[in-house]
Each structure stands twice: as C-alpha cells, then as structure tokens.
Steps between C-alpha positions, in 0.01 A plus 500: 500500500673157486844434599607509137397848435579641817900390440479626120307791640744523754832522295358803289420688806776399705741545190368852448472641795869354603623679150472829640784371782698366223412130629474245223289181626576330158885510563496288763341130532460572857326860489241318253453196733460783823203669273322200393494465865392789671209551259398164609516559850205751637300165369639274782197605659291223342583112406390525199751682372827402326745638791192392761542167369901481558486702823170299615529527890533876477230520223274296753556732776467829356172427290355323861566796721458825192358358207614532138590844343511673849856551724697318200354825269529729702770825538536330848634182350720730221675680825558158642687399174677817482608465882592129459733562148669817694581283768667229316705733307576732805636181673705347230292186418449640138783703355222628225355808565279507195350186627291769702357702168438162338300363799269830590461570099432152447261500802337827371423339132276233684293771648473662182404194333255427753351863505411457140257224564144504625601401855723732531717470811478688872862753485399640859388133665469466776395880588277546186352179330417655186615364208710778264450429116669657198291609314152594666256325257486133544410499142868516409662310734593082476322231658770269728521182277346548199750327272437806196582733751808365608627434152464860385682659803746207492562572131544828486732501820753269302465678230616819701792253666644496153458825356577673841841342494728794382322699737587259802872414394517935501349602779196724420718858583743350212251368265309904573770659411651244188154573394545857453920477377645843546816581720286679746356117583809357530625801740230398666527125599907552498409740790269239671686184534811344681576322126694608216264591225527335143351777240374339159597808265426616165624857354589633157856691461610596131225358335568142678274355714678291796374266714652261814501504855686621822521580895379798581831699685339832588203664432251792471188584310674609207775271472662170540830427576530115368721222480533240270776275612746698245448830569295795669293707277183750585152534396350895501209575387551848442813410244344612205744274291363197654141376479418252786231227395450366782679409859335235709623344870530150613663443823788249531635309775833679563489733846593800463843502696827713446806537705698772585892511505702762676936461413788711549858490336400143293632381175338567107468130489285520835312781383389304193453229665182663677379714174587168218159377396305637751267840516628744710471862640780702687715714535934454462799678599856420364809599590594618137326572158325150366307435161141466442250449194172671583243496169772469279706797688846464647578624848806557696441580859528365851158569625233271336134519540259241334131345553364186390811425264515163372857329508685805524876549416748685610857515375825619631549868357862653349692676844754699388685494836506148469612491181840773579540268814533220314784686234684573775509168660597335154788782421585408891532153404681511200765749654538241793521205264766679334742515759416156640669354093723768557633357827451062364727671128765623756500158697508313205821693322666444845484137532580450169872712616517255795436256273771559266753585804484109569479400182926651387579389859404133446660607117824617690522138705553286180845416419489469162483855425779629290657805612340754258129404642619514880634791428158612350286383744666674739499818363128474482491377874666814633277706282202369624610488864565891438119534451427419830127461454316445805161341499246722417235625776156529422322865659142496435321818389361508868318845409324401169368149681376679797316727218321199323383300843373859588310524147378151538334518812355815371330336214384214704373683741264712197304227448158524304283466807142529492237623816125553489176323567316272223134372499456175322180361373494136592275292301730232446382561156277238454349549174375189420211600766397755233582317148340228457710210324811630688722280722499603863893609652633196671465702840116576529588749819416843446823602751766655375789324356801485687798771377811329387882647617303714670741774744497456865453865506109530418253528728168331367171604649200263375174647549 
C-alpha cells in the first residue's frame, strides 16, 4: 500500500479501535497528525517510502543491514514502539497517555494493510520469515502499487472516515448502547465511566409525547433519575402510565465530583446556602419544628431526610414557646415603659411647682404692686410653701427588668440552629457542555462555588 492509503487506512483503524477506549483521534489536530504518522512508520525500513524519504539516514540503515518489510513489520518492532511510547509518557516528556493507543493502533493498521496484499509481511521476523497474509488465497488479495487497487481501498476508507464519525465522537460502548436506547443501556455506560452521562429521552405521559435532554443523577436498569438544569424527574419502565420511546447515552465532559459537608449549631441562611441551587442528599437535625414542601406536602419536624433534592427549602416553622416568650417580654416591656412616663409625668409637674415658686418671688420683688396683689401673692406663697414637695425619686421595677433580661437571653439563646451532614453534587452546572447553542458559565471550573456568610461553625470535608 502507498503512503496515502496506509494514513486513510490508518485513521479508520486507529479511530476504531481507539473508540472502544473512548479516544477520539478526530478531536484533536495532534492525535490525527500522531496517526498519520505511526502508520507511516514500520515503512522507514526502505527509501522509497514517504517517511523513508524524510527520515533517509535511518531508512538507509535499516533496509542495508534487514531489508524491506522485515524488523520494521515485525511484532518485534510493534513491542519496540509500545516500549518507547510507555517510556515517554512514564517519564513525563508527553503528558498524553492516549498518544500510546494512537501509536500501537496506528502501527497495527499498517500491518493489516500490508497483510492484505500479495507480499504479505513476516509478523514473527526474525524467528520465522514467513510472510502472514489475510486472507489465504492470493486471488483476493492487492498487488503493492497498482494504482486501481489503491483507489478502491483508499475510497472506501474515506468513505468510512465520514460515515464512522458519530461512532468515533461516541466511543463505540456509547454508540452500542445509543444504538439499542432503553434505560437498561444507559444504566449501563452511567455505571462504566468517570463522566456524567447526558441521556437523549423520549417518553409519552397523558397522551403527550416529551422529548429533551439531561444528566443522568442515579441509576438502575429500570430507572433514571435525571436532571435537566430545572428540575429532577425519573424514568421507570415499569410505570405503566408512562411509555418510554427511547433513552440513549452520550457522555459529557463534567467529572463526576461531589462534596460532602458535615455542620453543627449553624444558621438557616448557612444551611441554604449549601442546599440553594445545588443537588443534594442528607440528613438534618434542628433544634425546633421547621417547614418543608415535599411533593406538594407540608411538613413540620426537626429531623429531615432527603436524596437527590434539587434546590431544597426549608423555612422557619411556628414555636409556640417562642411565641409565649415573646408575649411576655412585650407585656414586660410595656409594664416597664409605664413606670419609666410615670416617673418623667412626676418630674415634669414638679419643676413646673419650682418653677412657679420663682416666678411670685421675682412677682413679690416689684414695687409697683398695690397692696391688694401683695397681699395675694403672698397668700399663694405660703400655700405653696405648705406643700412642701420634694423632688421626686425615681425606683425602678428592679424585679420585672431582671424578668425581661432573663426572658431575653432565653430567646436568644433558642435559636433555630441546624446540625447534620449534606452531600452536594458538584458539577458546577455546566450545561452548555450538554445543549448545544448555550453560553458556557463565566467560571468553566467544575469546583464548587464558594458559600457566601458562611458560619465559622461548619466543618467542610471535600472528598
């Protein structure tokens, strides 16, 4: 085979064989360049070849001391290539490890290629020197060079490059079991990869079919518990009100990651802080009754258990101690408040007596008076002086204050507090990964947010 055909040749076998590792050599410029490469090279053996003629000292040497189609075709010469790749990648000079696949697939569609002529080429050289051959009859294999020959494999290799594209982009596993579209096939590559899993569904409920697309959260072979950026919703297949049509995996590029937060004694604002647009599971204590909506049913308790709940709420729930404590505090108040205007009405009528005391004294000073309003003003001098009012003196109801600082600490100190552990998916929700047209998040990261006025009191444990 020429050079032409071996790389076309190449990138079908390469590509398939790498789909059943989930590799891609399409995706990447650089896996395509490492194929058409490596099903050039067990031909370095001669000069006359396309990589002899770059490489042409090497080419020289090998094809003076073995020959051409000998050590370069041999399993020898695919161990050396497997040692060589293993090496560089063991050692950190490439970071790639699929470089490896790409070069001993890529390497293995050259022998293929090779096999499938009349020459055939030597697998076991240098032990054995006969040439293997697929298939046995000479009859129906190519002739090295003839330009008709070449043409036809060349052609119909490109034309698999194009058609076999879905199947490369999904892996083979995902494009086996897209093929078939039940739930037990998406059970089954959910359970076989380190990605989240994007099912394509279909299903008919009330006589409406409805179609879309969504992570896969949890799963078995009967159902799917799915996400769709909105909300969590399940696919059974043994719900006999809902017909599935069809349920077929694609892999994403989102890790499968959560993290797990253990608190004691922190705020409702911190708890929801955690559990706000996120998918949790866990278990939480409070301190007293709180409210909760679950499937349009409202709970009051102080022990909640959930699993995979999308954004859940919780609310602060009616405490009836609470509520008495905080009756008595305001009929505390009030009482309290009452004998503070008390004491300022008191202080007020006095000064206004001291105040009219110096005003008929400075009255009694002026000599213009006539005799009848001396004489008045004096009478009403004595009779005030007979009052004798001293200033008033203010005792504060020292018993009923104590009371209210005592119910106010009490209240304060019954605080809705909330303890537990909580396991957070963290996807970063990227869903433009999985809808195509949508705008990536500005943060492409798939760690968790941070948690705003989060309490010092939480312990966080990341997995």
């Amino acid at each position: 085979m020429n050079a032409a055909t071996h790389i076309i040749g190449g990138a079908v076998f390469a590509g398939t064989l790498c789909s059943f590792t989930d590799v891609n050599i399409f995706e990447n410029y650089h896996y395509m360049i490492a194929a058409a490469g490596f099903a050039l090279l067990p031909d370095i053996d001669t000069t006359k070849s396309a990589i002899g003629k770059i490489c042409f000292p090497i080419a020289w040497i090998i094809y003076r001391k073995f020959g051409h189609r000998t050590i370069t075709h041999s399993l020898i010469f695919f161990a050396f290539v497997w040692l060589v790749m293993w090496g560089l990648v063991k050692f950190g000079y490439i970071a790639d490890p699929n470089y490896i696949k790409i070069a001993l697939f890529s390497v293995l569609s050259h022998y293929v290629f090779d096999m499938v002529t009349v020459s055939g080429v030597p697998l076991l050289y240098p032990f054995y020197q006969n040439k293997c051959v697929i298939p046995g009859n000479k009859n129906f294999r190519f002739t090295t060079g003839e330009w008709k020959s070449e043409i036809v494999v060349a052609g119909i290799c490109g034309l698999l490059c194009i058609t076999m594209q879905p199947l490369f982009a999904n892996g083979f596993w995902t494009s086996y079991n897209r093929t078939f579209g039940t739930i037990k096939h998406v059970d089954r590559e959910n359970q076989n990869t380190e990605f989240y899993v994007v099912c394509d569904y279909s299903y008919i409920l009330n006589a409406q079919t409805i179609e879309g697309e969504a992570i896969v959260i949890t799963s078995n072979t009967n159902e799917l518990t799915l996400f769709d950026g909105e909300k969590i919703f399940k696919l059974n297949s043994n719900d006999p009100q809902l017909k599935v049509n069809h349920a077929k995996p694609r892999i994403s590029e989102i890790e499968k990651r959560f993290q797990e937060y253990q608190f004691f004694g922190i705020s409702l604002d911190s708890l929801q802080s955690i559990l706000n647009g996120k998918i949790a599971t866990g278990l939480v204590q409070s301190n007293y009754n709180v409210r909760y909506i679950e499937d349009a049913i409202t709970y009051y308790t102080n022990f909640i258990r959930f699993t995979n709940r999308f954004d859940k709420r919780i609310y602060a729930g009616v405490d009836s101690i609470r509520m008495n404590m905080r009756t008595s505090i305001a009929r505390l108040e009030a009482s309290i408040n009452q004998a503070n205007q008390r004491h300022r009405s008191e202080l007020r009528n006095w000064q206004a007596y001291q105040d009219n005391l110096v005003k008929i004294e400075d009255s009694l000073k002026n000599a213009t008076l006539s005799n009848y309003e001396r004489n008045r003003l004096q009478q009403e001098l004595i009779r005030l002086r007979n009052r004798n009012t001293d200033m008033p003196v203010f005792n504060p109801p020292v018993t009923q204050m104590a009371e209210l600082e005592a119910q106010r600490r009490a209240i304060s100190e019954r605080a809705l507090l909330f303890s537990g552990h909580v396991t957070v998916l963290t996807f970063g929700y990227q869903l433009a990964e999985i809808r195509p047209g949508t705008e990536a998040a500005p943060n492409p990261s798939y760690e968790h947010e941070p948690i705003p006025n989060f309490d010092a009191q939480i312990l966080l444990a990341r997995n």
